[in-house]
Rosetta silent file (secondary structure, phi, psi, omega in degrees, C-alpha in Angstrom):
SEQUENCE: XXXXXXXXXXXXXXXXXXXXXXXXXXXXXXXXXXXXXXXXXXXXXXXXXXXXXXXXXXXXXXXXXXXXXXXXXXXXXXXXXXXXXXXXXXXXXXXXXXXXXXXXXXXXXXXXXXXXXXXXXXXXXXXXXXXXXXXXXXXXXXXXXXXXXXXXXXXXXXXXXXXXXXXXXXXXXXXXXXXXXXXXXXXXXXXXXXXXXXXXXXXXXXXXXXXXXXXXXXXXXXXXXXXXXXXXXXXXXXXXXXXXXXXXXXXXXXXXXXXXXXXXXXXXXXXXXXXXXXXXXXXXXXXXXXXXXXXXXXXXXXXXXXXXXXXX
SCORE:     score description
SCORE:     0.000 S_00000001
   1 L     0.000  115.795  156.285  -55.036    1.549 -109.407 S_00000001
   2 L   -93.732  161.470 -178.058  -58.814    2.136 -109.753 S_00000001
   3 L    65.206  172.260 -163.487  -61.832    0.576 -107.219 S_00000001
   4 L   -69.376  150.299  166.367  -61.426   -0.560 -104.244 S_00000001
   5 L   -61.871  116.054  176.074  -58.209   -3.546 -103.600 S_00000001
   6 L   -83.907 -170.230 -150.810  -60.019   -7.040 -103.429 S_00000001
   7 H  -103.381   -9.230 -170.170  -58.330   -9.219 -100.816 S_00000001
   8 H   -74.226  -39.868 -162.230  -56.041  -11.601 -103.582 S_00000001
   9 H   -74.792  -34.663 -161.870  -54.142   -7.413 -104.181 S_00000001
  10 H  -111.436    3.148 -168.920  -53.777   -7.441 -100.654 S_00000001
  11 L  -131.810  131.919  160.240  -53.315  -11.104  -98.681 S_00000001
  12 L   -77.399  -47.597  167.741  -50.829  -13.481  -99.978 S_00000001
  13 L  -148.208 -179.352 -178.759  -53.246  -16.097  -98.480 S_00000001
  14 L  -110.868  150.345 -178.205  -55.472  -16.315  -95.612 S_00000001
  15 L  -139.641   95.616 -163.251  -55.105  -18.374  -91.917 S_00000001
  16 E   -98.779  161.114 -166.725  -57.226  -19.748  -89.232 S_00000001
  17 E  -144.171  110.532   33.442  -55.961  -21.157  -86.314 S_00000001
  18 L   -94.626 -164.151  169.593  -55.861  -23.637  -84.700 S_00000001
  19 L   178.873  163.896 -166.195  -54.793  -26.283  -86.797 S_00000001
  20 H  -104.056   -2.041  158.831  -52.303  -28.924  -86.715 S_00000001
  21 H   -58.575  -71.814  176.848  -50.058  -28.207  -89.479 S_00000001
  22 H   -64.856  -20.244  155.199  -49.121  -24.878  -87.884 S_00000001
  23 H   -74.670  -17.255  150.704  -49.314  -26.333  -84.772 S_00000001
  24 H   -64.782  -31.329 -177.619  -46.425  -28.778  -85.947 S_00000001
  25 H   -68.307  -53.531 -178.493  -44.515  -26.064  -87.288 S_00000001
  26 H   -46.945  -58.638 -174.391  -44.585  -24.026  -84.127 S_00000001
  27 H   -31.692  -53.989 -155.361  -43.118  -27.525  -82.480 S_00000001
  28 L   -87.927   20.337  167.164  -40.347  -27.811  -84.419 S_00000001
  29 L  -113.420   96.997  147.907  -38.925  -23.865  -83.566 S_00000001
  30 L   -64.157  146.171  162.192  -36.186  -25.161  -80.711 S_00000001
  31 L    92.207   15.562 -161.175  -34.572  -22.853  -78.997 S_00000001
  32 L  -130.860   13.164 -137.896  -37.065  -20.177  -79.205 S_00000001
  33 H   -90.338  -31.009 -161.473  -39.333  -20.914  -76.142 S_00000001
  34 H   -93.577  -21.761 -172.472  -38.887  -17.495  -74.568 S_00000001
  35 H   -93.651  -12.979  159.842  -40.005  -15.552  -77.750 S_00000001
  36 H   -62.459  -37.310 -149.540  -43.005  -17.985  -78.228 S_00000001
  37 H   -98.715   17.995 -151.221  -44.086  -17.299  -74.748 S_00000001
  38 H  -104.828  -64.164 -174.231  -43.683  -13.399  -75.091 S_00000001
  39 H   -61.551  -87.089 -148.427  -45.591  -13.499  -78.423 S_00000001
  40 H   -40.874  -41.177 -157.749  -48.353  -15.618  -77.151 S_00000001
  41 H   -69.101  -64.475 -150.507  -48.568  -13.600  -73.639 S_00000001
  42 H   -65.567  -44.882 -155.286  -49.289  -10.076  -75.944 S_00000001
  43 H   -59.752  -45.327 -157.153  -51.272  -11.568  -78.742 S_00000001
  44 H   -52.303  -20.034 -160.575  -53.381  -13.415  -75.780 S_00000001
  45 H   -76.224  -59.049  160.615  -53.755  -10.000  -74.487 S_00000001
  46 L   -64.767    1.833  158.286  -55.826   -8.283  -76.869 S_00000001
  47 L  -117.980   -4.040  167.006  -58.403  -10.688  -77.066 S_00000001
  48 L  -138.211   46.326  175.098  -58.817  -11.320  -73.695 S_00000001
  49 L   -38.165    1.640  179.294  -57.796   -7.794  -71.506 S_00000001
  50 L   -91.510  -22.955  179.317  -59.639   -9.614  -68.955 S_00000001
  51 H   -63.997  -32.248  175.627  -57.045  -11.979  -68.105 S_00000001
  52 H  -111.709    9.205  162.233  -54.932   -9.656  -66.777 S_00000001
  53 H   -67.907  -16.046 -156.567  -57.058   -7.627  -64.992 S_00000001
  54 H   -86.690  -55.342 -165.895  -58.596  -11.313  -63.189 S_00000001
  55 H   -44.308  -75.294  146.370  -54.546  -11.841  -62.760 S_00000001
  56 H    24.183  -66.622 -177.231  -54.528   -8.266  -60.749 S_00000001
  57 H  -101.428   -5.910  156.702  -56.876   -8.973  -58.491 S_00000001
  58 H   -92.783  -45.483 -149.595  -55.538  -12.219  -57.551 S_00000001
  59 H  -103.506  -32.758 -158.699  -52.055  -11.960  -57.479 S_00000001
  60 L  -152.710   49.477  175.340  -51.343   -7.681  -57.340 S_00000001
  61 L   -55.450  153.322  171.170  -54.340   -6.184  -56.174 S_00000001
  62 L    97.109   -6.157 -177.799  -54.097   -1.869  -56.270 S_00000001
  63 L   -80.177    2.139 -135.813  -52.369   -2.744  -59.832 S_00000001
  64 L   -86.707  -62.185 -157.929  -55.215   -1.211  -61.982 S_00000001
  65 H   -64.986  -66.083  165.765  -53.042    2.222  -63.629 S_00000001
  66 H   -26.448  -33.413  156.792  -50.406   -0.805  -63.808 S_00000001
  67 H   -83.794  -11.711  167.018  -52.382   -3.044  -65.831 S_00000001
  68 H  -110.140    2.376  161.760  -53.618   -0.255  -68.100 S_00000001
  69 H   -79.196  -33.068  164.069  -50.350    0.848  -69.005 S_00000001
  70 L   -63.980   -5.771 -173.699  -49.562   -2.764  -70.360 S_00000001
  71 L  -109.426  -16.767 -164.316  -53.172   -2.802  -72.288 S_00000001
  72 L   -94.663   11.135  176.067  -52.352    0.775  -73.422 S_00000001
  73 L   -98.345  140.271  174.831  -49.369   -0.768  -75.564 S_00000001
  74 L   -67.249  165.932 -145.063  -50.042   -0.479  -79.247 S_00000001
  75 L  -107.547   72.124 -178.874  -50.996   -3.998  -80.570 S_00000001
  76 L  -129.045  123.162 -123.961  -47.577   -4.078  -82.741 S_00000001
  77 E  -168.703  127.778  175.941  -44.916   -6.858  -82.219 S_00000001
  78 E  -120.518  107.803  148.394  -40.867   -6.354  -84.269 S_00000001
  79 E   -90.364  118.850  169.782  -39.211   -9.624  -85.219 S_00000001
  80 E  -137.969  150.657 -150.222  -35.773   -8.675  -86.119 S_00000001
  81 E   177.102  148.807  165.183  -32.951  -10.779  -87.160 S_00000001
  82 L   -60.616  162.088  172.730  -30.958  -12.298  -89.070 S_00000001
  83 L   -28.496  146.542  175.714  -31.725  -14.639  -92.277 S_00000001
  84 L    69.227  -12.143 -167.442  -32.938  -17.656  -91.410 S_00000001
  85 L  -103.594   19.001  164.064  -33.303  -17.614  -87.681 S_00000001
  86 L    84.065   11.018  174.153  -36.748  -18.157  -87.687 S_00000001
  87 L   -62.515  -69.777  169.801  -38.695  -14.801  -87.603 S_00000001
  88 H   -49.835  -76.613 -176.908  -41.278  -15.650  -90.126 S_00000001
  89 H   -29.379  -25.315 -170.858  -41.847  -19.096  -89.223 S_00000001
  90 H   -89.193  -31.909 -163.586  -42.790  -18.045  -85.530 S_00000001
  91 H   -66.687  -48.463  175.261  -44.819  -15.386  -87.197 S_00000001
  92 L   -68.411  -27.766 -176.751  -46.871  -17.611  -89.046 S_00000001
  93 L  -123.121   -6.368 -171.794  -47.610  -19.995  -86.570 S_00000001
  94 L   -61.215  -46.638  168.245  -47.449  -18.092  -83.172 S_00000001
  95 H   -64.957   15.508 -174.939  -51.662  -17.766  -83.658 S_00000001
  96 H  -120.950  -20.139  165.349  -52.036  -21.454  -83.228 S_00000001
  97 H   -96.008  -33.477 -162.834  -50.701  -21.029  -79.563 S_00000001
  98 H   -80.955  -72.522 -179.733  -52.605  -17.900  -78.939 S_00000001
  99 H   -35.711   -4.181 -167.061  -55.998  -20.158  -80.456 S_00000001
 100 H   -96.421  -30.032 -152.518  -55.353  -22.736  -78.198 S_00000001
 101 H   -82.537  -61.745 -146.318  -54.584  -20.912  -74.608 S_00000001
 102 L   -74.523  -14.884 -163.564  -57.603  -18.876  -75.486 S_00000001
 103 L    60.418   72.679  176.187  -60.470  -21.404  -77.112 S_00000001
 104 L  -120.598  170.198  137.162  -60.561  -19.063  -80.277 S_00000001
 105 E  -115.068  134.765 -175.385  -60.109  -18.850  -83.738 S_00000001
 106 E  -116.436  153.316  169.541  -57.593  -16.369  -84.659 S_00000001
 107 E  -150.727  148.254 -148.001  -56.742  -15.689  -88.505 S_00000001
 108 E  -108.269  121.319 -168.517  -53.844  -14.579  -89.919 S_00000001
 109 E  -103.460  108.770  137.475  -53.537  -11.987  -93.359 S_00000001
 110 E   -43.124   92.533  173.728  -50.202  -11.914  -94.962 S_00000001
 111 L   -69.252  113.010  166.340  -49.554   -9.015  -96.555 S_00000001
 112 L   -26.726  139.812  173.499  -48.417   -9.098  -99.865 S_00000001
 113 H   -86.788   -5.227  171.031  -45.337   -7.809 -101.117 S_00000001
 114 H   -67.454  -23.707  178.650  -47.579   -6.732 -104.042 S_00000001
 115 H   -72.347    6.639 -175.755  -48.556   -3.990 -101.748 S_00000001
 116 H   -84.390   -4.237  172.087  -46.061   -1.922 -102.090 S_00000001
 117 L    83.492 -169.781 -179.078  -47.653   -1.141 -105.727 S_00000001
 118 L  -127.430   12.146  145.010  -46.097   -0.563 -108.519 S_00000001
 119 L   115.903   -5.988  141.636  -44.902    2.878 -107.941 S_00000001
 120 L   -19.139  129.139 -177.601  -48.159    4.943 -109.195 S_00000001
 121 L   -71.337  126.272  162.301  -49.011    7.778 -107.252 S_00000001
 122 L    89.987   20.506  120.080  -51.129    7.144 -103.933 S_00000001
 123 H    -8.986  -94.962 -151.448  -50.829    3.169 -104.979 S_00000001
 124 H   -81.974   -3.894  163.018  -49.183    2.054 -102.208 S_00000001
 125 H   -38.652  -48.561 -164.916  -51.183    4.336  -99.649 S_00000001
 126 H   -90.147  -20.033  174.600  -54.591    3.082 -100.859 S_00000001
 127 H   -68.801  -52.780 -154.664  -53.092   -1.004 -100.423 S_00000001
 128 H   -69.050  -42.387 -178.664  -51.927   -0.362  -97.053 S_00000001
 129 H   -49.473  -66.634  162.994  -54.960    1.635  -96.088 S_00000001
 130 H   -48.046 -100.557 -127.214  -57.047   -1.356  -97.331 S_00000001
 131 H   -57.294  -46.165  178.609  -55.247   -4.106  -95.858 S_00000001
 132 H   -60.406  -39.866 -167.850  -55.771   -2.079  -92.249 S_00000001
 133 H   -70.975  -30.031 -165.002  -59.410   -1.539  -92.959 S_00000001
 134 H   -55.028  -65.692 -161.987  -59.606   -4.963  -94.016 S_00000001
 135 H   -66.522  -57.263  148.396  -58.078   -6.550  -90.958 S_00000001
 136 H    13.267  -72.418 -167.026  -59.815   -3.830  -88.734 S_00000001
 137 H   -89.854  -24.520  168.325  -63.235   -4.802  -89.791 S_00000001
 138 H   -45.665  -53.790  171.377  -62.556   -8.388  -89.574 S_00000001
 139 H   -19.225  -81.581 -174.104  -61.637   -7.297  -85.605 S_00000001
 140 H   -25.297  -31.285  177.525  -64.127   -5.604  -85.395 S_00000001
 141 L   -96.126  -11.706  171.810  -66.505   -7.997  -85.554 S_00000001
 142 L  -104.832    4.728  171.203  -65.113  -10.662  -82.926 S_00000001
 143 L   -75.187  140.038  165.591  -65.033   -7.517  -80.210 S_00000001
 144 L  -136.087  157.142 -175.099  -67.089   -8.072  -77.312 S_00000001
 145 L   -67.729    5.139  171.270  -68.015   -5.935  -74.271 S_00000001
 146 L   -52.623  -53.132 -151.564  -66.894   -8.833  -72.098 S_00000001
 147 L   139.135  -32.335 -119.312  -63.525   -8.829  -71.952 S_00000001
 148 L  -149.231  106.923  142.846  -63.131  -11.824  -73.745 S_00000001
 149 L   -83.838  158.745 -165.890  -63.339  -11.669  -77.935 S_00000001
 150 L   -89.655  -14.224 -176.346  -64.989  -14.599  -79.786 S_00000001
 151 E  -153.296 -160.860  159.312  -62.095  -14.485  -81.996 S_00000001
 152 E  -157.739  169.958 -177.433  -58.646  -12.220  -82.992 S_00000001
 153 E  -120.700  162.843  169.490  -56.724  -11.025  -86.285 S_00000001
 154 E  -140.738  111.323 -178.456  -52.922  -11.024  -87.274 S_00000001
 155 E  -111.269  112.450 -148.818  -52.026   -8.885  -89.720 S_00000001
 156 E  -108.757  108.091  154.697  -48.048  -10.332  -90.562 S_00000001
 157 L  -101.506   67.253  166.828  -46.125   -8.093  -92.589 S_00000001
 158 L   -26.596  123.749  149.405  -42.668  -10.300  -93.855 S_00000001
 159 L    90.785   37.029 -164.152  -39.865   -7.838  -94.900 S_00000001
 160 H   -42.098  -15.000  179.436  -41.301   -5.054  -93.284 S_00000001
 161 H   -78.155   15.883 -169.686  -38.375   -2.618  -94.063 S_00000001
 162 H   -79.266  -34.789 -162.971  -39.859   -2.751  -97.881 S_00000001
 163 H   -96.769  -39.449  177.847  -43.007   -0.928  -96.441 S_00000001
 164 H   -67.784  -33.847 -146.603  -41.506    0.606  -93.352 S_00000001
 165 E   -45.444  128.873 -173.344  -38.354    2.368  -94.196 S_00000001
 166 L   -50.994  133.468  173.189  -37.351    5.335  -92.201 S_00000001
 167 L   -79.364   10.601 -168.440  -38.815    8.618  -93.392 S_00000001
 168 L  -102.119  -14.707 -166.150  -35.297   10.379  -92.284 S_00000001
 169 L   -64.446   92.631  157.103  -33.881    8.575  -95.324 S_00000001
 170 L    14.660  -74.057 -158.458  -32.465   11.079  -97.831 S_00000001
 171 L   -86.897  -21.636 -174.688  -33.477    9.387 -101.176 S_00000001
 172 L   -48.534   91.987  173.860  -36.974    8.598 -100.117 S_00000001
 173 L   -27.189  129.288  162.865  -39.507    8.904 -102.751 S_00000001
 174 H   -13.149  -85.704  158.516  -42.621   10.999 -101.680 S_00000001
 175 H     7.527  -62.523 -159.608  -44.597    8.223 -102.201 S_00000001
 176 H   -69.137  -61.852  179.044  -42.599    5.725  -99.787 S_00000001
 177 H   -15.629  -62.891 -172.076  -43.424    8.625  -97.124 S_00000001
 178 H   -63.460  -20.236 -153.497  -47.061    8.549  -97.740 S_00000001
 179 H   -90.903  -55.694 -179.290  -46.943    4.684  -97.564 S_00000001
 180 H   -52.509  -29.207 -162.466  -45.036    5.005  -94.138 S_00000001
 181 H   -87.500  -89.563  165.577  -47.703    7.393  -92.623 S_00000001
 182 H    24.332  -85.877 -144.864  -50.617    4.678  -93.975 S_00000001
 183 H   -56.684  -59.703 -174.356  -48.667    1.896  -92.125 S_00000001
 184 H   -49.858  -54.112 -176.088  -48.584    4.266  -88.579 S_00000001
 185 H   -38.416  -67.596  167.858  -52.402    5.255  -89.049 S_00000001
 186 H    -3.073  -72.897 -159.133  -53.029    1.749  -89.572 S_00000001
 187 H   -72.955  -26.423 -177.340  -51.408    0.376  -86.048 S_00000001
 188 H   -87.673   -7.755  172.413  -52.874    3.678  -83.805 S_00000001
 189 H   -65.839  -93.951 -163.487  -56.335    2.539  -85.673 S_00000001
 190 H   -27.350  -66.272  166.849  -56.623   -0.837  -84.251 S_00000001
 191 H   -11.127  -86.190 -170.460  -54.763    0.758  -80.535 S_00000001
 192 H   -52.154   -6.573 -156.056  -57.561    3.072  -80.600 S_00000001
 193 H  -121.150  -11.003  178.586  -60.199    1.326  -81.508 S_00000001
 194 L    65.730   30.607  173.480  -59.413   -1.769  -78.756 S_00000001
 195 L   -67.286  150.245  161.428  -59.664   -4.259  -81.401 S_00000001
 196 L   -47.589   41.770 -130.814  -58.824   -7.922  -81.305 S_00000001
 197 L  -156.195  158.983  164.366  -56.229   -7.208  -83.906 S_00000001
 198 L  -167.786  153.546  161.906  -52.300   -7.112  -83.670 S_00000001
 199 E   -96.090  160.832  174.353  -49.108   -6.370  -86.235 S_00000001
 200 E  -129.240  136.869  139.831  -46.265   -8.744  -86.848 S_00000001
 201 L  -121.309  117.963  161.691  -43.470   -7.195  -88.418 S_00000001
 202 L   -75.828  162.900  150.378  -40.219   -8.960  -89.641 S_00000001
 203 L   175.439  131.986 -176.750  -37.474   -7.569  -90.832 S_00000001
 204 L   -68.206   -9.140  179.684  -33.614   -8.290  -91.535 S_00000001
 205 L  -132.841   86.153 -144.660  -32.810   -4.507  -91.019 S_00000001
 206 L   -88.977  -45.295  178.734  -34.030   -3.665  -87.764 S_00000001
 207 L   -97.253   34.981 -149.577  -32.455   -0.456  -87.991 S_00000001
 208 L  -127.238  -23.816  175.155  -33.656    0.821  -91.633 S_00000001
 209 E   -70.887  163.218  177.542  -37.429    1.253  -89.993 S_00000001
 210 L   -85.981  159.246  175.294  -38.758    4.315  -89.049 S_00000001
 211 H   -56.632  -31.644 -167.769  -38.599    5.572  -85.589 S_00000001
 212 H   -69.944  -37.434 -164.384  -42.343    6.355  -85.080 S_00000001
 213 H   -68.142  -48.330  178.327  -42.651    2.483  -86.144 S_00000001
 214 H   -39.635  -45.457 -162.621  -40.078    1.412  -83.515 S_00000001
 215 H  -100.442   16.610  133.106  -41.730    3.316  -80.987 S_00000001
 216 L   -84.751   -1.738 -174.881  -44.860    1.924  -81.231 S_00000001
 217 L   -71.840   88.071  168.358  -43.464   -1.915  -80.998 S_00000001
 218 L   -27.579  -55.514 -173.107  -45.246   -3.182  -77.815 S_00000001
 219 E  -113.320  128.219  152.727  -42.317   -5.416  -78.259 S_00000001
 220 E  -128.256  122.086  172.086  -38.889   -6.038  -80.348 S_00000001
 221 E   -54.807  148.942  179.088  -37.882   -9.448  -80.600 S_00000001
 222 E  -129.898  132.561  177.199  -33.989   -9.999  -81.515 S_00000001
 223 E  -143.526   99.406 -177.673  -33.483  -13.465  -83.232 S_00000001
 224 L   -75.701 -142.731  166.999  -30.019  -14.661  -83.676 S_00000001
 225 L  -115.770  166.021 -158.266  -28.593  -18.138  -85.096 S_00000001
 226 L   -64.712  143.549  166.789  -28.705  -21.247  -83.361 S_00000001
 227 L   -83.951  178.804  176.376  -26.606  -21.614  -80.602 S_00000001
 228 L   -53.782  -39.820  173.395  -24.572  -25.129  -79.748 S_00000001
 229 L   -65.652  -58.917 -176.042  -27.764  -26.206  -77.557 S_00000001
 230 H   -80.846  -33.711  169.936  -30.370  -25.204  -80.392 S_00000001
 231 H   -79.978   -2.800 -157.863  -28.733  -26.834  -83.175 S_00000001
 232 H   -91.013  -16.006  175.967  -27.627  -29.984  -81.014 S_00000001
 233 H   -69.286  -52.529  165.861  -31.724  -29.902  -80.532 S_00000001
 234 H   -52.496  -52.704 -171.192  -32.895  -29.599  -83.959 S_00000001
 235 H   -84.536  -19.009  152.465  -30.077  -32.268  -85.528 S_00000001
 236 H   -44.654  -65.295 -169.473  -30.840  -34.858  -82.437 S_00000001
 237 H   -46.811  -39.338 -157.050  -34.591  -34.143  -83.244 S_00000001
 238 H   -82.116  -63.118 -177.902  -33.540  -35.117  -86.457 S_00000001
 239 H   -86.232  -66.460 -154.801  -30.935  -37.951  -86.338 S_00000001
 240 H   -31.958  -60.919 -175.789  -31.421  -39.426  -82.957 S_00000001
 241 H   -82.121   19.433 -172.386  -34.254  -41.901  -83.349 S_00000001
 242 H  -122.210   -9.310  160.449  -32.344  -43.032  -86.751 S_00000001
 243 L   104.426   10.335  171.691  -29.719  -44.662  -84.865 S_00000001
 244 L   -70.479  147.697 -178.341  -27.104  -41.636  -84.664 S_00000001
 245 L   -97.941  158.889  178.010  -25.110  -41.971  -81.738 S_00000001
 246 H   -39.409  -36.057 -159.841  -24.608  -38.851  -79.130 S_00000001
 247 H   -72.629  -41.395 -173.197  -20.926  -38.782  -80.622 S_00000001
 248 H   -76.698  -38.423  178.694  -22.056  -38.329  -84.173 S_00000001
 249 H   -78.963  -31.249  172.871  -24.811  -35.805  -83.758 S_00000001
 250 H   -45.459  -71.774 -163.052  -21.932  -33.990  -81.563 S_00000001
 251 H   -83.769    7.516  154.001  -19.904  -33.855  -84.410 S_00000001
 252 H   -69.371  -66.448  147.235  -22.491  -32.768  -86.695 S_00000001
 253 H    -0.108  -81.262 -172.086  -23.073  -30.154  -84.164 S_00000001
 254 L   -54.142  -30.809 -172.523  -19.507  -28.773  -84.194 S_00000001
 255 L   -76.613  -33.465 -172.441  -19.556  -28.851  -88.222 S_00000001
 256 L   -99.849   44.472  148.228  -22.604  -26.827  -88.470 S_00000001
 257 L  -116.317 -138.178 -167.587  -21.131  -24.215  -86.185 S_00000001
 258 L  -125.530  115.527 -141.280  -18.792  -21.594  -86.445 S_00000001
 259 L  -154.635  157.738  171.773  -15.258  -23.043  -87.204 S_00000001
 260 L    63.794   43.682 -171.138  -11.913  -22.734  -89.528 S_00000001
 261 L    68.148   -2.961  164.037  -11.761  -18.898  -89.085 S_00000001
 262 L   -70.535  143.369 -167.277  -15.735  -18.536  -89.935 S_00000001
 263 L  -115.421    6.137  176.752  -17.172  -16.177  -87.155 S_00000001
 264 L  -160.911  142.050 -172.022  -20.788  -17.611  -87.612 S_00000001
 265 L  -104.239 -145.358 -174.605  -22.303  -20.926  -87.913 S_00000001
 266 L   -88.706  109.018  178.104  -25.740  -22.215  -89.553 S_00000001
 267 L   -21.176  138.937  164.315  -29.158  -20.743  -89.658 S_00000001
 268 H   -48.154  -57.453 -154.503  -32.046  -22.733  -88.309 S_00000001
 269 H   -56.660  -26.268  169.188  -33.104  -22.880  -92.049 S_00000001
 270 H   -44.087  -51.319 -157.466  -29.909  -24.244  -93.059 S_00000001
 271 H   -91.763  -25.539  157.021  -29.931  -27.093  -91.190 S_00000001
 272 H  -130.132   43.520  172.709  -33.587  -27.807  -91.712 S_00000001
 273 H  -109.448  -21.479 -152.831  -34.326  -26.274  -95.694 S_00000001
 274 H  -131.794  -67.247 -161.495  -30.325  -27.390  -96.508 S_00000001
 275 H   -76.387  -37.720 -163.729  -28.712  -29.827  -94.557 S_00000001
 276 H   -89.397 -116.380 -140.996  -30.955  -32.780  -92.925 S_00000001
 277 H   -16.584  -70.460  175.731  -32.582  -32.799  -96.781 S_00000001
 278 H   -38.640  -58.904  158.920  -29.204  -32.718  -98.405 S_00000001
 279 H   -44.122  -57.330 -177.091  -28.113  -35.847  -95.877 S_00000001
 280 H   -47.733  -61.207 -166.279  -31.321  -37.692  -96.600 S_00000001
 281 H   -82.936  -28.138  143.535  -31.195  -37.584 -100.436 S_00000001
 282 H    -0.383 -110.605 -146.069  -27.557  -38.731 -100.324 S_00000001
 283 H   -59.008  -46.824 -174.558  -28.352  -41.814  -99.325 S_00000001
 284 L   -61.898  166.737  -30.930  -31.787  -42.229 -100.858 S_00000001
 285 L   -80.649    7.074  177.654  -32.476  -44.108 -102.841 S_00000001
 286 L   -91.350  -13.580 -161.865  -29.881  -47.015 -102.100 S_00000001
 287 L  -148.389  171.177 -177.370  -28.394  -47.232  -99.358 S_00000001
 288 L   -95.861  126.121  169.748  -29.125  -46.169  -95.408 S_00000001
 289 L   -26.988  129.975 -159.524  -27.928  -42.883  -93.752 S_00000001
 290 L  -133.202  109.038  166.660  -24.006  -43.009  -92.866 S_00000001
 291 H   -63.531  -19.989  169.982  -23.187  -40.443  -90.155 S_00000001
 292 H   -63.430  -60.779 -149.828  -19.340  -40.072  -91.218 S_00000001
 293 H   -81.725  -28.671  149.969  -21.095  -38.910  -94.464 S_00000001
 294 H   -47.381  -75.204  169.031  -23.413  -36.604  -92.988 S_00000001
 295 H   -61.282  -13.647  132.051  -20.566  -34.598  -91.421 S_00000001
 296 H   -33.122 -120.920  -28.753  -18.436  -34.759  -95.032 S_00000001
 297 H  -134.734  -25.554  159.531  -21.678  -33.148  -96.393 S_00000001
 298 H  -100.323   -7.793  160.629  -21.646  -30.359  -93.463 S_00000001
 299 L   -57.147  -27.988  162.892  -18.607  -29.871  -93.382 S_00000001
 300 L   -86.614  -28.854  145.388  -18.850  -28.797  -97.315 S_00000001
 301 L   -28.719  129.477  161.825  -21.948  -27.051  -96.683 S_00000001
 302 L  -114.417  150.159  174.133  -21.384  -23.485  -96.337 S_00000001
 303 L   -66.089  135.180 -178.407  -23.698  -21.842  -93.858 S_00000001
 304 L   -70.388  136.521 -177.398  -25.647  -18.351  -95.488 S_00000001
 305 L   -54.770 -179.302 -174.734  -23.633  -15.386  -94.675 S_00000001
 306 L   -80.334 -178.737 -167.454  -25.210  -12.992  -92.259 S_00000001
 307 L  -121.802  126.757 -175.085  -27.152  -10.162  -93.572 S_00000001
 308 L  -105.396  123.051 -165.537  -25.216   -6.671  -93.575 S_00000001
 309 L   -98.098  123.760  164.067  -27.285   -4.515  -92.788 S_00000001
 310 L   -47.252  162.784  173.400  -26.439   -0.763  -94.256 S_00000001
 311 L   -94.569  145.847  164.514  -27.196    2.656  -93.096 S_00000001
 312 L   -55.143    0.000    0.000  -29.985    3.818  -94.573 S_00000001
């Protein structure tokens, strides 16, 4: 790669917040209410460190080294999880809660899966280094000596063990190494610099990152599959006002769970990228939604296996 990375090599698209599209999206992740309020609590943190110092002196005065060991956390966040279960989706829309609490605009850079380069030496070094400086100076520019920034960044890396991958790994290309070391500078720049700025990282292999990246993760989220409660929310949400009766979504419920010697039941995205679509266009365009035929249609549905994750 020569010249500097323009932001199309390095953002799959760009995201301000709020907005009501992402604020719908956010809606419609049931079951998830403790890792929304987690996420929201940290992001909220770094653009406003004043909040919990005000909280401090009302509620836990004498709390001061306490409140700077929680602001002293690197501004890095681990969604890890299985397929489907709703890591990305929270990721993506989780700044649309944080804009709201806060009166902000926060905006959110996807990093490309192009950044891993194309395997040229010092490639994917010089992406990731741009994409920090990027997001950095974007920060940079909503910090204020208040307390209180006029705005925050998200910089959301999706598949993160492509970029991350432990540097203990045998086979690891030079390269990948250098790329890993990038990615660390990266997250103790923003820390150090007290920017308005935070990482997202998914990733289906929780344990294939490297340790220095774990052990900077203010946080790691764990995100299973829907439980009996979270899918009976989502297919209710769904069915309910459509004239399914409790008894029917109940037995939707049991079909999209884990049954007939299966040991795991349906992803959120199964039920709403595969199943409520798949029920709908049944029916369309002739005839009206028939809940016996809904449950045929999950019952034949198979749910996506789990994701095995290997040693590195």
């Amino acid at each position: 790669m020569s010249g500097k990375p323009n932001l199309d090599d390095l953002f799959e698209r760009r995201i301000t917040y709020p907005d009501f599209e992402p604020q719908e999206r956010l809606a419609r992740l049931v079951g998830l209410d403790e890792h929304k309020s987690r996420l929201t609590k940290m992001l909220a943190l770094l653009v406003n460190p004043s909040g919990l110092e005000a909280w401090a002196r009302k509620h836990q005065p004498g709390a001061a080294a306490l409140v700077g060991s929680v602001l002293r956390r690197p501004p890095l966040v681990v969604l890890a999880g299985d397929v489907g279960s709703g890591k990305t989706e929270l990721a993506e829309t989780i700044g649309d809660a944080v804009a709201r609490q806060e009166g902000i605009d926060v905006t959110l850079f996807p990093l490309s899966l192009a950044t891993r380069g194309e395997g040229r030496v010092g490639e994917m070094t010089q992406l990731l280094s741009a994409a920090f400086e990027h997001t950095a100076a974007e920060a940079a520019k909503l910090k204020s000596g208040s307390g209180r920034a006029r705005g925050g960044t998200i910089l959301l890396v999706d598949e993160a063990d492509a970029l991350a991958q432990s540097r203990e790994a045998v086979q690891m290309h030079h390269e990948d190494r250098a790329g890993v070391n990038a990615f660390i500078r990266g997250v103790d720049r923003l820390g150090n610099g007290k920017l308005p700025a935070a990482v997202i990282m998914c990733t289906n292999r929780l344990g294939a990152l490297d340790p220095a990246v774990k052990r900077r993760a203010a946080d790691i989220l764990i995100f299973g599959r829907p439980d009996e409660i979270q899918r009976r929310a989502v297919l209710a949400g769904a069915f309910e006002q459509l004239g399914f009766s409790p008894a029917q979504i109940e037995r939707l419920v049991a079909a999209t769970g884990a049954r007939d010697g299966r040991p795991y039941g349906f992803t959120f995205s199964d039920l709403t990228q595969r199943l409520i679509p798949a029920i709908v266009l049944d029916a369309y365009p002739s005839r009206p939604l028939d809940p016996r035929r809904a449950v045929e249609i999950a019952e034949g549905m198979g749910p996506t296996p789990p994701f095995q994750e290997t040693a590195a």
